[in-house]
N, C-alpha and C positions, 0 to 999 in steps of 0.2 A: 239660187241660194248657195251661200258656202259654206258648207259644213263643219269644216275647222277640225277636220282630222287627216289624219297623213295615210296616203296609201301609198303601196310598193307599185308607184310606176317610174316609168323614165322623167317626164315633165313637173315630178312633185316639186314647185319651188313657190313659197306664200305668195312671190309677186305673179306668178301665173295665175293665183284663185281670179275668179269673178264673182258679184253679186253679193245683197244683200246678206250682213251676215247674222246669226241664231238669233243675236240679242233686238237686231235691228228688228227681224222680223217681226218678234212678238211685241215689240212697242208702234206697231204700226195699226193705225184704226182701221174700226171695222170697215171691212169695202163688202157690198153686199154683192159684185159681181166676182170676187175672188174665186177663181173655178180651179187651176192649176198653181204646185207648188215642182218646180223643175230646178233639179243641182243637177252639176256634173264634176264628177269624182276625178276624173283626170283620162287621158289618153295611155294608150300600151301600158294598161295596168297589170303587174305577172302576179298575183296572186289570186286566188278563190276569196281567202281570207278578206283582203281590201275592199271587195265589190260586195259581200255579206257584208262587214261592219257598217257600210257604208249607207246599204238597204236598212240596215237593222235598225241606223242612227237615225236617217230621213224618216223611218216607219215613224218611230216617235215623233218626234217635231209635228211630221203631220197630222198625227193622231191629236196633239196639243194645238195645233193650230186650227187643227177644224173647230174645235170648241167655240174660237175666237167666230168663224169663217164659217158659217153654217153650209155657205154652196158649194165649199171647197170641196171637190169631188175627185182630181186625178194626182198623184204621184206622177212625177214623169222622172222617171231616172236616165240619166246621161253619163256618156264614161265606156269606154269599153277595154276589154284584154286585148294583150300585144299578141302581135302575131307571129306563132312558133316560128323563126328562118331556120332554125336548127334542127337537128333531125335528134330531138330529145322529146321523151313526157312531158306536155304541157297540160294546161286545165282539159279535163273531160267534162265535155257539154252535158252527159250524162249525170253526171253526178253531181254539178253543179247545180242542174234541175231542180235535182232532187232536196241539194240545201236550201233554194231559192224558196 
């Protein structure tokens, strides 16, 4: 699915998205084996910020499409943070935890 928000990575560019997008989703019939609903937010994403809005955004959707989708049962979230080359403060796993 493509979510149709902008995170702070290297690759954000619309022709990079893939997949069905929000609107499509939800005009799509009922499928009675619909089990997973999987985005991916983008690669070498540098913020905390972009990987929560991103959960936060998908949480919905999915919560709205299970309505639809009774067996819909996994989120699968895809996307991950870039990796510090620099020898600076990047995301703490820790804390990020704890937003998640």
């Amino acid at each position: 699915m493509d979510l149709n928000i902008k995170a702070d990575t290297h690759w954000d560019k619309k022709f990079d998205r893939f997949g069905l997008s929000e609107k499509d989703i939800f005009e799509l019939s009922k499928m009675k084996n619909l089990k997973i609903m999987h985005y991916h937010l983008g690669s070498q994403i540098k913020t905390q910020k972009s990987i929560l809005d991103g959960v936060k955004h998908a949480f919905n959707i999915y919560v709205e499409l299970q309505k639809i989708h009774p067996n819909l049962d996994t989120l699968d979230i895809g996307g991950g943070f870039g990796v510090p080359y620099e020898k600076k403060k990047f995301i703490q796993r820790n804390q990020f935890q704890v937003k998640l």
